[in-house]
N, C-alpha and C positions, 0 to 999 in steps of 0.2 A: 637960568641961562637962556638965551633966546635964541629960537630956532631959526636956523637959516632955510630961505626958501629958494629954491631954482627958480632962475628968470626963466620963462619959455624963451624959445629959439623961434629963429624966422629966418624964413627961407631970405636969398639973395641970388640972382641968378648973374651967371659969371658966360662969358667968350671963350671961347675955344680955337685953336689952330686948326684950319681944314684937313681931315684925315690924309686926304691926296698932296696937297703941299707937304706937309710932314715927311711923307712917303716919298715924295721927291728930293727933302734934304737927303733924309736916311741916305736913300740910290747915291747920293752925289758923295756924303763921307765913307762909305762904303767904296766909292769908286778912288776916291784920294788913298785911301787907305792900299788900297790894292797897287796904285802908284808907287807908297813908300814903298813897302813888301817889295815891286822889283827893282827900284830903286839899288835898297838894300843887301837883295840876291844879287845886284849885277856888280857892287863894290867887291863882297863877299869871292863871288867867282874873281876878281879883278887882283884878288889879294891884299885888298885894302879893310879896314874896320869898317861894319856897317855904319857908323856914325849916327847911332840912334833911330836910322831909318827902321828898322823892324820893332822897337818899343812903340814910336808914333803907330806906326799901322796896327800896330796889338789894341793899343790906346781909340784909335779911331772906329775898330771893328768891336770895340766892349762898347765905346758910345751908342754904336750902331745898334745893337743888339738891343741895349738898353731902352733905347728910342724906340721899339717896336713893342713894347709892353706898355706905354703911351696911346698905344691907338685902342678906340673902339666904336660901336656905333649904336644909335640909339632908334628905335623905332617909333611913330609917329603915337602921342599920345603915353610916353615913356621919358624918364628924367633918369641924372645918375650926379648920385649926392658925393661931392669934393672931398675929401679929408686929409690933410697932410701934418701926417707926423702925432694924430688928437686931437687938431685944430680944424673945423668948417670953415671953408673956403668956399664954398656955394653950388651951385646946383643947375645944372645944361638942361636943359628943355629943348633947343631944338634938334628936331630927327635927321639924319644923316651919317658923316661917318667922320670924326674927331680925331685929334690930339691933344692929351694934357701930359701933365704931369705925370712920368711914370712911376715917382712914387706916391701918388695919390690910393688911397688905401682901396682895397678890393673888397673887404668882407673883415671881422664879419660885421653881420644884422644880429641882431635879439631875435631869438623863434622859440615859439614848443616844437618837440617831437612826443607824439605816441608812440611809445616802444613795450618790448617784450621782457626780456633779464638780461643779468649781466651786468647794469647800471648801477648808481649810485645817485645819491641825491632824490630819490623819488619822493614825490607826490599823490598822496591816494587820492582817486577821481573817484566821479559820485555812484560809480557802478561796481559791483562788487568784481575784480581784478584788472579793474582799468587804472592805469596809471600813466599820470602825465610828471613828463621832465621837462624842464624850461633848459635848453643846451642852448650856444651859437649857432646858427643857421646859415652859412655861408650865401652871402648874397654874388650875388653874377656882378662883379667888379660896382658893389653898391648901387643897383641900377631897383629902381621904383616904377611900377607900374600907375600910371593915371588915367586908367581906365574905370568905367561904370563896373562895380559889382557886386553879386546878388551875395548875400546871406541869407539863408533858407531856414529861419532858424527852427528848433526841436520844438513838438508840443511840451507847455511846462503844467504841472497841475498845480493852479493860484486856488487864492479865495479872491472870491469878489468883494464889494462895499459891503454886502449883507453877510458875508460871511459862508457863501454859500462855496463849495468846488467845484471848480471849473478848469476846461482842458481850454488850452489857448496858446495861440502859435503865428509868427509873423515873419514879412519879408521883406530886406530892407537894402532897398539899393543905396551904395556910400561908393567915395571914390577920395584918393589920395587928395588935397588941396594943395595942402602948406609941408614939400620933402623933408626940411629943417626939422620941424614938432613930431611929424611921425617917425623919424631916425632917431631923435637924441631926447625931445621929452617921454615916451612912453617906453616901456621895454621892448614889448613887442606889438607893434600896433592892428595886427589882424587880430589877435586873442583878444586886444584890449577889446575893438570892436565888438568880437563875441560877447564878450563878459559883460559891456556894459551896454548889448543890445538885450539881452537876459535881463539882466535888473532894472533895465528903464521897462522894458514892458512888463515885469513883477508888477513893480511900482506901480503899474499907469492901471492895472488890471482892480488894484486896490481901492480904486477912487471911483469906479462904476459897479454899478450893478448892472446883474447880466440881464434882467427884462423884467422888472419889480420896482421901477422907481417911481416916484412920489410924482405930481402932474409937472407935467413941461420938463422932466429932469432926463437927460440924455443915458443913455444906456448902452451897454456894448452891445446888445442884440439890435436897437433901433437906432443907433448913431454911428454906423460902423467910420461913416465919412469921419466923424468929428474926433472920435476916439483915434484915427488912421497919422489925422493930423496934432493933436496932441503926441503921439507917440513921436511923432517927426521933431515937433519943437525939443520936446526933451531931448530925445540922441542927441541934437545939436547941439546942444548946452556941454550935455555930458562928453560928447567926443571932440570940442574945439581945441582942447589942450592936445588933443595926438593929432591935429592939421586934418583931419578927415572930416569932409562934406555930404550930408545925408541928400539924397534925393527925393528919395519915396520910402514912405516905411506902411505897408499898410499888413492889417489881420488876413492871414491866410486860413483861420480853424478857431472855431470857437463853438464849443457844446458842454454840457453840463458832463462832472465825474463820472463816471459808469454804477458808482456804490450810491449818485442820486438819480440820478437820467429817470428809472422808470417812477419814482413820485413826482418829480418835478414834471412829467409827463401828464400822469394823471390830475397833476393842479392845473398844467394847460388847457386840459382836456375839459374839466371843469368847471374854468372860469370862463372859455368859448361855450358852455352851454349854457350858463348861466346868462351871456350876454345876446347869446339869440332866443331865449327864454322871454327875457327884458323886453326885445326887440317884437315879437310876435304877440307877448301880452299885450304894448301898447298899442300896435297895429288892431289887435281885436279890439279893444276898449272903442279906439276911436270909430272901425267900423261897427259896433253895435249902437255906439252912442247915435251914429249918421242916418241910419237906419231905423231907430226908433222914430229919431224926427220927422223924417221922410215921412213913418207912416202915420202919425199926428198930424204932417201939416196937411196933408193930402186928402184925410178922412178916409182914411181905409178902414181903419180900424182903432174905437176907441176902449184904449184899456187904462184897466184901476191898476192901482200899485200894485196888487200881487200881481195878476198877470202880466205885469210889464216886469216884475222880479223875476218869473218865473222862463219871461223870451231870453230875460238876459243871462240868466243862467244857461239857458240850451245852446243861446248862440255861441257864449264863450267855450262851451262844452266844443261845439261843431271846429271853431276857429282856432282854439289851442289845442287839440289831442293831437298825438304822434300820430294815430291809424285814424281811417277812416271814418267818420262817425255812423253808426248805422237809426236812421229811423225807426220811431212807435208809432203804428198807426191807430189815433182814437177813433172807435168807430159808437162812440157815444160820447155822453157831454161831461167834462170835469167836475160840472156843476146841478145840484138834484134838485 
């Protein structure tokens, strides 16, 4: 049997009646209304049937009332997503002060809450008596923020490409785009956002090594740029279907497990002595080899193979040792 798939939604943005115009009809059936009403006291006093006069007025002052649950106002950088009766009807972006439809739905949104007891439906969370419940969230008359914001998110302990542990941690500006997708295709679109800024950065941690790769190969310790921006493309893949816009995602923390820190330490430690070991051999080499020449071409002094084995020996002696080299003074000859 073949599975049915949800089309995503898309946003459409819709016109609204001016808050104050609204507010002007309201005043003006409210003022009719108040006409029937004496209207109909003055029959009544007269001894006559009100003649329907005090029904209209009942009638005109429930429209009235009714018309004022219609108003609301939207702040700069703020939308409020339509729904009448199930059905999307679209979505106000500009800031000000509005009327629609008053039965246009109010709430709810999809949310988690962290809570304590008392509930049902729980979810064990990944901490020992943490529990998450996914309930309704009552939104402020379906009103979406489309503002820049930060997700700061937890250090998570990955392996890297080599298999190694590692603490690592990221922060990632996103902002509502598309009201449509983040209302109706995801549940809750901030969790989502958590959830799937977590497994994109898992994921992305897996594909580098932390400062051990092979030549020209990018690493999380020496590519923090490149790795910043892979993290970015992903989110975007992964959070298009909830209408959310990544901005920035870069690494805030990135160090080795604490049960490796101090080997991984001493292989750094290591392989920097190793490389200025490298670096100071060659430098002696090439100044002993400069040196000999020097004093060959110059006629300073002409020496046989041992004793030219025996300068190269001392100089590398003098040129490589940690401490200081201390002089032998021959006060006779090597040679009998």
């Amino acid at each position: 049997m073949a599975k049915s798939v949800a089309s995503p939604s898309h946003e459409r943005e819709v016109r609204t009646i001016g808050g104050w115009t609204a507010l002007i009809l309201i005043g003006v059936i409210v003022a009719i209304a108040i006409v029937l009403w004496t209207k109909g006291a003055g029959r009544v006093a007269a001894g006559l049937p009100p003649a329907g006069f005090f029904l209209g007025a009942l009638l005109l002052l429930g429209l009235a009332v009714l018309g004022l649950f219609g108003l609301f106002t939207l702040e700069p950088n703020q939308a409020r997503v339509l729904v009448l009766f199930g059905n999307y009807k679209g979505t106000v972006r500009r800031a000000g002060f509005h009327w629609a439809n008053p039965f246009y739905s109010n709430g709810p949104a999809g949310g988690a809450k962290r809570g304590g007891k008392g509930v049902s439906l729980w979810q064990q969370g990944t901490h020992k008596g943490d529990m998450t419940l996914h309930v309704p969230r009552r939104g402020s008359r379906m009103k979406i923020s489309l503002r820049s914001r930060n997700l700061n998110g937890e250090r998570l302990k990955v392996n890297d490409k080599r298999g190694n542990p590692i603490e690592i941690a990221a922060v990632v500006v996103w902002r509502v785009e598309d009201t449509a997708q983040a209302m109706f295709d995801v549940d809750d679109y901030e969790e989502y956002v958590r959830v799937q800024s977590e497994s994109a950065l898992r994921h992305l941690t897996s594909q580098y090594a932390y400062d051990d790769g092979e030549d020209a190969e990018i690493t999380l310790r020496s590519g923090v740029d490149e790795v910043s921006q892979a993290l970015a493309r992903e989110l975007m893949q992964r959070l298009a279907k909830a209408g959310v816009a990544i901005e920035e995602a870069r690494l805030t923390h990135l160090a080795y497990a604490p049960e490796i820190a101090q080997a991984m330490l001493r292989r750094q430690q290591a392989e920097a002595i190793i490389a200025a070991r490298k670096k100071i051999v060659l430098g002696a080499v090439s100044m002993v080899e400069s040196a000999i020449t020097d004093l060959a071409a110059g006629g300073v002094v002409d020496l046989d193979h041992e004793r030219r084995a025996a300068m190269v020996s001392n100089l590398m002696v003098v040129l490589c040792s940690d401490s200081q080299a201390q002089p032998v003074i021959n006060a006779g000859t090597l040679y009998g």
